[in-house]
N, C-alpha and C positions, 0 to 999 in steps of 0.2 A: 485126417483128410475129410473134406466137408464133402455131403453126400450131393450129388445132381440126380434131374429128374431128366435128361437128356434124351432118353431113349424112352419116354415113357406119353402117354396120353393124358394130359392133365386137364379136369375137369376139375370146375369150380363151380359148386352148388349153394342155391341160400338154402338157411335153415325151413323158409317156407313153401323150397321147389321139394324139400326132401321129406317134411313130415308135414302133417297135420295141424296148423296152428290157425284153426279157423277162429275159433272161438280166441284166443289171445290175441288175435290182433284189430279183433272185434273191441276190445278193449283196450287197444291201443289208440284207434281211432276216434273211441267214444270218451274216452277217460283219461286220455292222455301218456304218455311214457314209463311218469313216477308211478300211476295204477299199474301198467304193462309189465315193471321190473319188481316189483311188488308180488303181483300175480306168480310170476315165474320164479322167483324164490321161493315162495310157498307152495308150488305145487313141484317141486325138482324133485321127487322124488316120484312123480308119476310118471308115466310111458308113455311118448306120444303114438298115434296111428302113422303108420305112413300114410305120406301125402303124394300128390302125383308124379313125382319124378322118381320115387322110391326103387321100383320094380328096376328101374333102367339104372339106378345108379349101383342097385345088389349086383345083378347081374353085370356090369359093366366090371367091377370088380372080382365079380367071378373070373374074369379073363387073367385074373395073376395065378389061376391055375396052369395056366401055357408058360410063365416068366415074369418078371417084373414089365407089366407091360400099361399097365392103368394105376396113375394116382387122383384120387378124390380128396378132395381139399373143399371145408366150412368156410365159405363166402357172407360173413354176417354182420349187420350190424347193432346186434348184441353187445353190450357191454361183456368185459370176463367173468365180472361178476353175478349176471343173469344167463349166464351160456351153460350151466351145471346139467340142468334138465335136459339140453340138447345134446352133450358128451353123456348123460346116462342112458337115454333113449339109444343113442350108437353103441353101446356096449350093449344093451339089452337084446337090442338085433343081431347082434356078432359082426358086425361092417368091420370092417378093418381100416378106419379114417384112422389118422391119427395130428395129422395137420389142419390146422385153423386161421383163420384170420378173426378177428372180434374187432370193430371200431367204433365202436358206442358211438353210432350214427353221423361219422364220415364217413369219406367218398372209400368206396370197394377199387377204384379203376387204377389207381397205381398199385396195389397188390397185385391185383390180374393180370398187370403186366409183368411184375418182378418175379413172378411166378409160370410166366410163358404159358398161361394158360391157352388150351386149345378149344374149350368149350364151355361159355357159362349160363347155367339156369338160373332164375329170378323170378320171382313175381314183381320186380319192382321194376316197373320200368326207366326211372331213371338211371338206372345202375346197368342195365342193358342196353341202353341207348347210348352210355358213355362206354361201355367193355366195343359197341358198332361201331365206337367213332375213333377205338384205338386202334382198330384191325382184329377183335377178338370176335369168333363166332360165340352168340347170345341171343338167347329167346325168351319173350317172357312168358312164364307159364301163364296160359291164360281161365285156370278152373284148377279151386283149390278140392274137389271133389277127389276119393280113392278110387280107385281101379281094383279090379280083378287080379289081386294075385296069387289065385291059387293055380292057375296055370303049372303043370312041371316040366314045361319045353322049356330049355338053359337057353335056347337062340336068343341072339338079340336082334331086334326088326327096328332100323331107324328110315325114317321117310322124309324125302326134300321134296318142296317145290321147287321149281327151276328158278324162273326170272325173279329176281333182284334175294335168292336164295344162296343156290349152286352161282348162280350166275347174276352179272349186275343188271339194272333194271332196262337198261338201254330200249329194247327192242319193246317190252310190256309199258315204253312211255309212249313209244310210236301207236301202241295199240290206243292207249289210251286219248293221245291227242288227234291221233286220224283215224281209228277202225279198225277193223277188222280187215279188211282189206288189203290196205296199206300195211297193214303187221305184215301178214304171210309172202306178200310182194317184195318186202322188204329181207324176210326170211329165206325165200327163196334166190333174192339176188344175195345175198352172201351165203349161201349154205357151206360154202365151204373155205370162212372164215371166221377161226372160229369164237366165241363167243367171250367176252373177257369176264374172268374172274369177277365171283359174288362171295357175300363175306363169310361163304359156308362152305366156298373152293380147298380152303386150305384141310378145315374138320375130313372134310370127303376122303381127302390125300390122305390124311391121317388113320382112318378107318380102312381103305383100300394095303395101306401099308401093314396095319396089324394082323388084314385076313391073310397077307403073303407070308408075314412072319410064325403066324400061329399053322397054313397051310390050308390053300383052298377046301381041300378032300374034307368035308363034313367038320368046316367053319362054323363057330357057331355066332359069324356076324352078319346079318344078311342087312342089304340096303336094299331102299325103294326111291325112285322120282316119280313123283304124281305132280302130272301139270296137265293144266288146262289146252296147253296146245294140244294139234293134233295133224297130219298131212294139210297140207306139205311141212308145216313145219317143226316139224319132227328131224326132218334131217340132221340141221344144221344143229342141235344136242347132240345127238347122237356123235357125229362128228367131231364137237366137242369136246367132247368124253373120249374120246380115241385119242386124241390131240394132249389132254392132260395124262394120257396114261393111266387112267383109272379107270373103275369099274364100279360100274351097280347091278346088282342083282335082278333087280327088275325094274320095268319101266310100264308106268300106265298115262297113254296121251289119249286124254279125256274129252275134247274137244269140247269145256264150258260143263261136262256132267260134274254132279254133285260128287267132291270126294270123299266123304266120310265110310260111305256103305266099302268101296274097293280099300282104305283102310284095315275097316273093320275087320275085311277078311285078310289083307297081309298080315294081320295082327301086332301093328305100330305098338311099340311101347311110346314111343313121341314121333310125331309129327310137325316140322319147321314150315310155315310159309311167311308170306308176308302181310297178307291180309287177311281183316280180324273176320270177314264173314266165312275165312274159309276154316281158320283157329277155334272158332264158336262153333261152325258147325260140326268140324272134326271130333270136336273135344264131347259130344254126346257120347262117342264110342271109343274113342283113342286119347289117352294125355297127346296134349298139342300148346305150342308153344310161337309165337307170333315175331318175326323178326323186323325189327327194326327198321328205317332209310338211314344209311349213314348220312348224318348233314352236311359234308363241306363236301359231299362229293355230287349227291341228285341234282343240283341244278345244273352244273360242269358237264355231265353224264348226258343229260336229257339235251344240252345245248350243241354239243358234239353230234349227236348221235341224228338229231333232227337237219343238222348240216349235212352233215355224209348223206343223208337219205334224199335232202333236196337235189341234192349237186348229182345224184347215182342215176 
């Protein structure tokens, strides 16, 4: 009987959200492929460092201490026969991967689907751009830089931005085309409806489900929303999130302050928003990860949303 991942949270990481391949793909870029697979032949018997998603995908792992409850799956586009280095590096760490994808530089996005993926990391962003445009939550790492992981706190800290994150961009287009103003006018005339699904709705669901099944009492999955809103419109999140039945751990409504420094002290292992100045600056202190516009949907979105607002 063929085994299912049904019950499980499947994450889908590249080889360069999960280790350190600065320097090889420095060589990929400058030398082309055949140097690239070359390179990695000849050095498959070195270790790589972990790279910025490392911490968050051990520990995410760590959760099949509670049951079969997280599978991690190689999203690459490695050749099989350059992939050596990266299945020894995973043994060398003790990860417990055992599933792969390798497509000697085709498309990742029909695996991620066959695969029901719930969450994919990338530095690439075309490959996060198409996992946005199938319905997959994906971010692209944006700093191949290591992290701090001598930490021995097992929690894991994951951190969303709200609009076009948790939630679609509707309302952050109104900010954008009319202000400040008109945002929170607009916030306040719907606060209490609530806000439609963003392509990080479902992940959320997915993490709120595992802190029930593993049990609230000393979870070790804690969430954060860090957004830029702030009174009044705060409500209508809040509300939100009541509406979807889920939960987050905390919430910080920043009203425009900088969020890296309240990061730093939630202690993100990743960080999701959508904009890059807010990924750049995060990512000084936090791994941070930059989400995409799904495209057949922003223009629809923004056209709708600016209707309702005139006619309200």
């Amino acid at each position: 009987m063929s085994e299912r991942l049904d019950n499980r949270m499947v994450i889908g990481v590249s080889s360069r959200a999960l280790f350190d391949l600065t320097v090889e793909n420095e060589i990929f870029e400058r030398q082309g492929v055949e140097a690239y697979c070359r390179y990695q032949v000849e050095h498959e018997q070195e270790v790589l460092k972990p790279g910025p998603g490392f911490r968050l995908i051990k520990q995410l792992l760590g959760l099949n201490d509670h049951g079969q409850l997280v599978e991690v799956v190689i999203m690459s586009h490695n050749s099989p026969d350059t992939s050596l280095r990266v299945f020894n590096t995973i043994k060398h760490y003790g990860l417990p991967i055992t599933r792969a994808v390798l497509v000697s530089g085709a498309s990742l996005a029909p695996y991620l689907t066959a695969f029901h993926t719930d969450l994919f990391l990338s530095a690439c962003e075309d490959d996060v751009q198409s996992a946005i445009d199938s319905g997959i939550a994906a971010g692209i790492i944006c700093t191949e830089r290591t992290y701090d992981d001598t930490d021995e706190d097992s929690r894991i800290r994951i951190a969303f931005d709200g609009d076009a994150v948790l939630f679609t961009d509707e309302s952050e287009q109104i900010f954008k085309a009319k202000g400040l103003i008109a945002f929170e006018r607009n916030e306040e005339l719907n606060a209490r409806r609530p806000l439609e699904e963003g392509p990080f709705a479902h992940f959320l669901r997915k993490l709120s489900d595992l802190q029930s099944r593993i049990g609230l009492e000393n979870c070790p999955i804690r969430t954060a929303l860090v957004t830029s809103r702030s009174a009044p419109a705060h409500e209508r999140v809040i509300r939100t999130l009541r509406a979807w039945n889920v939960r987050v751990d905390e919430a910080f409504f920043l009203g425009g302050l900088e969020k890296k420094d309240f990061l730093k002290a939630f202690g993100a292992q990743i960080f999701f928003d959508d904009q890059s100045v807010h990924t750049l600056s995060a990512s000084q202190e936090v791994p941070a990860a930059r989400v995409p516009y799904r495209r057949d949907r922003r223009s629809e979105q923004f056209t709708n949303e600016l209707s309702a607002y005139r006619t309200g």
